[in-house]
N, C-alpha and C positions, 0 to 999 in steps of 0.2 A: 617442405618444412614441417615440423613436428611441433603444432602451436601448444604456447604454454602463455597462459594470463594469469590476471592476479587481480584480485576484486581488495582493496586495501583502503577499509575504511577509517575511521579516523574517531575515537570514543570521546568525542568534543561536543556530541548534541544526539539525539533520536534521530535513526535514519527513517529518512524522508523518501519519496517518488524516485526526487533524482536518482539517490542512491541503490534502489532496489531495480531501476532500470538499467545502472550502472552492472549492479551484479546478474540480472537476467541475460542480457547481452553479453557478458562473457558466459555465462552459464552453457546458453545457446550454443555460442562459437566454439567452447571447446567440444561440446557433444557434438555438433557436426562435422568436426574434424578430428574427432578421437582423440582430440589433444587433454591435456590438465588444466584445471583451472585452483587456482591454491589463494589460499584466506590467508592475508596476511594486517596485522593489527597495528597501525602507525601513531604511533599513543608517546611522539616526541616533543609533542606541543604540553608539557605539564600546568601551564595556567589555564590552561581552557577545558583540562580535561575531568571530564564526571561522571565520579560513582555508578556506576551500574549501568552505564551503558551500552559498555561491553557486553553485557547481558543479554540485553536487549536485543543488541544487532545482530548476534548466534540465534536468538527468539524469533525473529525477523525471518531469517535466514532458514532457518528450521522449520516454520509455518509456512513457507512458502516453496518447501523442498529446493531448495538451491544447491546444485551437487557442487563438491568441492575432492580432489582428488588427491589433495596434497594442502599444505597448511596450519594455520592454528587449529588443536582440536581434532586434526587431522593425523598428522605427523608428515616425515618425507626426511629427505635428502641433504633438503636447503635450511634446517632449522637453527636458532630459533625464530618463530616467526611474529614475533610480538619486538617492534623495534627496540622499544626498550632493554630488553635481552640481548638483541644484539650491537646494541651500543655497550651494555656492561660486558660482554665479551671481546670489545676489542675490535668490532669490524669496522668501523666509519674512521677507528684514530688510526687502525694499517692502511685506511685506503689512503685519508687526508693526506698523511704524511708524504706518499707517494706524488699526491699533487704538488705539494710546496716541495720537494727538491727538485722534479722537474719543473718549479718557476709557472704551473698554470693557478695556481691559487699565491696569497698573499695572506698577511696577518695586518689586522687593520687594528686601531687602535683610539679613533675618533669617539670624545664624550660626545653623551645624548645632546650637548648642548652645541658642539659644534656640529653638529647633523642636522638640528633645526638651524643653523646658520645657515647651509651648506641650501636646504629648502628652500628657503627664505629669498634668498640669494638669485636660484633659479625661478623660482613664481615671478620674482619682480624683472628680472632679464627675461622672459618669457624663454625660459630654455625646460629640455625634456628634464622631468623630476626625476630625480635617482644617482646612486653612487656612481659617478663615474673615476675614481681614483683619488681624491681627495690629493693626501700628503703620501700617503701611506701604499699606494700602488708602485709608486715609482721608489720609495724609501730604501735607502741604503743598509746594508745588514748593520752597519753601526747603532744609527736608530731602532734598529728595531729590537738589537739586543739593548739598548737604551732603556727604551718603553716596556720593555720586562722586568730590567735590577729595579726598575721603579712600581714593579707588581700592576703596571696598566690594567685595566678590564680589557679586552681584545674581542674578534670575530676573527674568522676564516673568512676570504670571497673569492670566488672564481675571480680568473682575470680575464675576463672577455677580449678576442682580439679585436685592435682598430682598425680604422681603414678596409675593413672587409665587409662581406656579401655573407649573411649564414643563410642557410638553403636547408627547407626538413621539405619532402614530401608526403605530405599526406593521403591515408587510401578514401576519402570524400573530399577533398577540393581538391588536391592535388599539390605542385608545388607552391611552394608560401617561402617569399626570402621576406629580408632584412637586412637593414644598413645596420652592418656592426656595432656602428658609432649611435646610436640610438638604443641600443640595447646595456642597463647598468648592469655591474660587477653584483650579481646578490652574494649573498651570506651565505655561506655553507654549514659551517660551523658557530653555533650559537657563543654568548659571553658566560653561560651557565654550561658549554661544555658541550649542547646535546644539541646532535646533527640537525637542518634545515628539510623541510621534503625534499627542494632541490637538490638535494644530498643526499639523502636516506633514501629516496627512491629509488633512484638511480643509481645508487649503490647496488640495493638491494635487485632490482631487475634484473641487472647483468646477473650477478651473484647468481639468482633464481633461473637462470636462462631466457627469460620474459621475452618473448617472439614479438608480442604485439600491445604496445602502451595503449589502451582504448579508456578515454574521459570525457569530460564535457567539455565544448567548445572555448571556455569559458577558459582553458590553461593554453588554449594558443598563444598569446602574446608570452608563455613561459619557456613555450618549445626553442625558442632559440638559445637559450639558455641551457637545456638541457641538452640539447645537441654539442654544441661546444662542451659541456663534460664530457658525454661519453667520447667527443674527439680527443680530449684531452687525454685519455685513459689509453687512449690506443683502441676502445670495446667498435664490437659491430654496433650502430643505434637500430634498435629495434623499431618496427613498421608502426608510425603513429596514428590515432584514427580516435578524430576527436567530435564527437557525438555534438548533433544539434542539440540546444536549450529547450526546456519543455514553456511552455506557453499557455495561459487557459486561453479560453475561447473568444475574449477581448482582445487576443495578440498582446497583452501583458506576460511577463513572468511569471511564472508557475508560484503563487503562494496561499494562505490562510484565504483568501479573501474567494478563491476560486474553491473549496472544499480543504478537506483533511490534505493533509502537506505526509505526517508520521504514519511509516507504514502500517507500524501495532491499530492506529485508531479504524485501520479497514476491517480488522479483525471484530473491532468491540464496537463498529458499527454491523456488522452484520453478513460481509462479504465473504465469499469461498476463496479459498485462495488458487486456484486451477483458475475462476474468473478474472482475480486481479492480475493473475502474471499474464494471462491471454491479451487481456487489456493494454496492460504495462507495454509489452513486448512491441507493441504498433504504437508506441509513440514515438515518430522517429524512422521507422525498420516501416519497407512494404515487402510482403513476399509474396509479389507478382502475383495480377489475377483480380480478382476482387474476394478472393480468401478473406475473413475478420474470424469466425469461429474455428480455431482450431486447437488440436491437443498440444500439448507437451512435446510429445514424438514429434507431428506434421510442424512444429512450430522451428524443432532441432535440425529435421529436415533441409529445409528451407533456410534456413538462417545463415545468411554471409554479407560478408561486407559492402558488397555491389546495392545491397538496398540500402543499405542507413546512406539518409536524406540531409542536405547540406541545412534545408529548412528547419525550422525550429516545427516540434513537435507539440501538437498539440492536447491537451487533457479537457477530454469533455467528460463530465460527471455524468451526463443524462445517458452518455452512450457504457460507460461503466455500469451505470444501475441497468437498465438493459442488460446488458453481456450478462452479468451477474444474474437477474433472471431467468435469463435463458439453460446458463447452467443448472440453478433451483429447478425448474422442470424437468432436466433431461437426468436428475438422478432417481434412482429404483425408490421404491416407496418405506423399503428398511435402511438404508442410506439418509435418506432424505430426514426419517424420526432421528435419527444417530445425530447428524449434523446439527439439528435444533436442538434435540436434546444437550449436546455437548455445548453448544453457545452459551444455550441459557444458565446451564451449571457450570461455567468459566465465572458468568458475574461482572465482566469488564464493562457490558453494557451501563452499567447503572453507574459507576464513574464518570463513561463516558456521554451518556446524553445526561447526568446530573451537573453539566458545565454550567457555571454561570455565562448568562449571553444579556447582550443588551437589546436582542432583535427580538420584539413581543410574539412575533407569529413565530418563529423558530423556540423559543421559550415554550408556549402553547403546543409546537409539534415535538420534541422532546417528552414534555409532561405528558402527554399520551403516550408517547412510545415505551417511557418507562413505566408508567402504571399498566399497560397491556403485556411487557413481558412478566411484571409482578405475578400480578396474574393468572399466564402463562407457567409459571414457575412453581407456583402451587397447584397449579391441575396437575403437573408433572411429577410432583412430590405425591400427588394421591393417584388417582387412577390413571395408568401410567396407558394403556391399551386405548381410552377412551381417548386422550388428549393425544395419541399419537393419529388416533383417527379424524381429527379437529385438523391437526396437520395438515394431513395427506388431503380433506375436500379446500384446504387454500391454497396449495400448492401452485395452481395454475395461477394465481391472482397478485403474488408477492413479487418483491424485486430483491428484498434482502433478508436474512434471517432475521431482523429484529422487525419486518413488517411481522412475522407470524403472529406475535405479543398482542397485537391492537387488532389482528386480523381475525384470532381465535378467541378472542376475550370474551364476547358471549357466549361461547360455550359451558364458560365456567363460571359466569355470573347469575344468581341465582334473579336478579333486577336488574336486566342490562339497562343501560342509559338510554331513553331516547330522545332519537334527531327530530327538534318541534318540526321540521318543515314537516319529514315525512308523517307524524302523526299527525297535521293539517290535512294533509294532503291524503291520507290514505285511512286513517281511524275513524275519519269524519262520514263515509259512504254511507249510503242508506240500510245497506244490507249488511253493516260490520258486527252488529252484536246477535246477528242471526249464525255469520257467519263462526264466530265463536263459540257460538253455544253448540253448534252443528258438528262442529270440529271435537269439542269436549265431548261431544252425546258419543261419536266416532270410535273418539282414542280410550274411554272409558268402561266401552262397550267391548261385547266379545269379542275374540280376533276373527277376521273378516275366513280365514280358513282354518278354524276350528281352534284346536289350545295355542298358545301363546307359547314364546322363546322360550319363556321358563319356566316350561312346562302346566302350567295353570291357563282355566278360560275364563268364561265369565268377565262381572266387570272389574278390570287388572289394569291400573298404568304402570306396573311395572314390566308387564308384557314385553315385546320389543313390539317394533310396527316397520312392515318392509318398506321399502324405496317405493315398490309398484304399489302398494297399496296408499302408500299417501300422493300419488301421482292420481292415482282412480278416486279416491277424495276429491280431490281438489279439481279435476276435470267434470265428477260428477255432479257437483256441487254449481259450478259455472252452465253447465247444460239444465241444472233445475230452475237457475233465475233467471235464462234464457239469454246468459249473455254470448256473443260473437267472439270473443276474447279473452284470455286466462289473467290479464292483467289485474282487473279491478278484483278476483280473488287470491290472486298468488302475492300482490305486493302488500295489503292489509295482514295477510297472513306472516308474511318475511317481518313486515315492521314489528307486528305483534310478539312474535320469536325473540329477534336478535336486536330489534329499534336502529336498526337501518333499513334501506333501502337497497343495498348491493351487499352482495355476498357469495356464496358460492351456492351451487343448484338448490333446491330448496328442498324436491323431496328428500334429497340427499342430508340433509341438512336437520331435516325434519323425523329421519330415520335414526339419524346419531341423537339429536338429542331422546328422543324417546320420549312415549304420553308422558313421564311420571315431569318430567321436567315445560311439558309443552301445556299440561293443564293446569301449571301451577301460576307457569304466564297469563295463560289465557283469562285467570280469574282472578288474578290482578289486575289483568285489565278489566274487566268488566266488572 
């Protein structure tokens, strides 16, 4: 079989998790089986649907390289592919028609007030909720050309057969029937004209050749329905394969309250998107082993049906931020400038952590986040070689791109802030303003092997000062006041620099910034 799918989202809200798992998972499957995978836009819901969303989802869709071989934006065979389109061309009123002369659809003609009846009705008989035929299933063509010279409002419904068994097999649970007689007549056809998904879809699938229906769990109780269309049609039903629910880590449903839900906010929080789809792609999917980091390729590889999991899938933030760090190291050090550099001049950050929140410490960790990429932003606008070099020594220490903002901040502050603990704790020593002065007398002084980086000797902080030679500082220095350990001079020294305590290596750190920047601390502090 020559698989063909369709990622067919709906411009009714910002695509979320679900949905980019949704389009990864076909992504996957058609690349491992050389099949197509085609975008197509189901925008027949007109009161729900919003401005620029559309946009959005191609954005989505784009940033996250999701191939599409056929489609909106695409082109192909099967077009147009924006329903709308294809409702003003005529495809859903040649198919309908087709249903109501062979007698599997009906024209229904129930006001909105007898359908609250009809509700009303069932809740208090404790009987199943839903159209089961009302007047109008069984209605003689008298009435019902009746109910038209009188310009009725109307619907299109399937006529579901009674007294029967509907039977879909699914390729993760397997077969799943159903008492007919439990299953209502839905709508096909709207009173505004414009086709149902149950309709549009399924229309269109056939139409597109659509090998394999693959959704969330969450339209089983629909498959029966859709099965009896395409019986009705006479069509083959395509292989259905309805994905577990994603779940945080409470075993609740995936929402707000678990992290970012929209997939643009992974963006403007910080994340790669090679991480998020790695990530994304294992909720739900195992590909045997105990594989978690893999490419794109190895991901396409592997990927079929036999792993997606009957269980609901789980989304843990803590192991996404991970992933996502792990990628931040594993890229080349002129990649790695590109990626930050390019976050930071996007700008979506500052939207995005400028949300109002009612959680005081998330408030607090935002306001940081966004004053250190500020910051960040402006190193970047001036010396663009220096702040790429501020990068590359946090590299190993970051989980997201917008940790670099808070992570390189002193780099570029001329008065970093400091952490009262660590100046309790480490400013206070006995030997701290010896040790300062000793450092200034150092970086002040001639370059330890003759002229200095720029070309000048003597006393120069503009000099440069190597890595080794501020290691032989700071080692020599510790052997003059006999201590056993580099701690009680390396960490007075860190706070003194950067006014923390952790950071990234220190002669390293103490090499980038350079004397001219490291004497000007020093005697502010003292």
């Amino acid at each position: 079989m020559s698989v063909r799918v369709r990622y067919a989202p709906s411009p009714t809200g910002s695509p979320h998790v679900g949905n980019i798992r949704d389009a990864l998972f076909k992504h996957y499957f058609a690349k491992h089986h050389g099949g197509v995978n085609i975008l197509r836009i189901e925008d027949t819901d007109r009161t729900r649907y919003i401005p620029g969303v559309e946009e959005e989802i191609v954005d989505s869709l784009n940033w996250l390289g999701i191939e599409f071989q056929e489609g909106f934006g695409v082109g192909g065979d099967h077009g147009p592919y924006r329903q709308s389109e294809r409702k003003e061309a005529g495809i859903y009123a040649r198919e309908i028609q087709k249903l109501l002369e062979s007698g599997h659809a009906y024209k229904a003609f129930d006001t909105s007030e007898e359908l609250a009846e009809m509700r009303e009705f069932q809740q208090i008989n404790k009987q199943p909720i839903g159209y089961y035929g009302g007047v109008w299933r069984d209605a003689t063509p008298a009435m019902v050309e009746q109910a038209e010279r009188e310009g009725k409002p109307m619907v299109i419904r399937l006529r579901i057969p009674r007294n029967d068994t509907i039977v879909i097999h699914d390729a993760i649970r397997g077969r799943i029937e159903w008492d007919s007689n439990t299953v209502d007549d839905p709508v096909l056809i709207k009173s505004d004209g414009m086709p149902t998904y149950h309709f549009a879809a399924m229309v269109d699938d056939h139409l597109m050749g659509i090998t394999h229906i693959m959704r969330g769990e969450e339209w089983i109780s629909s498959a029966p329905k859709h099965a009896v269309l395409f019986d009705a049609f006479g069509w083959e039903r395509p292989v259905f394969v309805h994905c577990p629910v994603i779940n945080g880590k409470d075993g609740k449903k995936l929402s707000k309250r678990h992290g970012d839900t929209k997939c643009l906010d992974y963006r403007a929080a910080g994340y790669l998107p090679r991480a998020l789809k790695n990530f994304i792609a294992l909720i739900g999917w195992a590909p045997g082993g105990d594989r978690e980091l893999m490419t794109d390729a190895e991901i396409a590889e592997a990927f079929d049906l036999d792993g997606l999991q009957p269980a609901p899938g789980v989304f843990d933030l803590e192991k996404l931020r991970w992933m996502n760090g792990w990628y931040i190291r594993s890229l080349e050090l002129e990649s790695l400038r590109s990626e930050v550099a390019a976050f930071v001049e996007r700008g979506e950050w500052r939207e995005y952590f400028g949300r109002p929140t009612d959680d005081p410490e998330l408030l607090k960790k935002n306001q940081a986040t966004l004053a250190g990429l500020e910051t960040l932003a402006l190193g970047l606008s001036g010396d663009r070689e220096y702040a790429g070099a501020a990068i590359a020594l946090e590299q190993e220490r970051v989980a997201t791109l917008a940790d670099f903002g808070e992570a390189t901040a002193f780099f570029f502050q001329d008065e970093p802030p400091m952490d009262e603990k660590a100046v309790a704790k480490w400013l206070t020593v006995p030997h701290a303003r010896d040790l300062f002065e000793s450092l200034i007398s150092f970086l002040e002084g001639p370059a330890p092997s003759g002229p200095g980086a720029d070309g000048h000797d003597g006393a120069c902080p503009s000099r440069g000062v190597k890595v080794e030679e501020c290691e032989a500082f700071i080692r020599g220095y510790g052997e003059k006041m006999g201590l056993e350990k580099m701690g009680p001079v390396v960490h007075p020294v860190r706070v003194a620099l950067t006014g923390k305590t952790v950071g990234p290596g220190l002669f390293e750190l103490m090499s980038l910034l350079g004397p001219s920047r490291m004497v000007r601390r020093l005697r502010r502090l003292l």
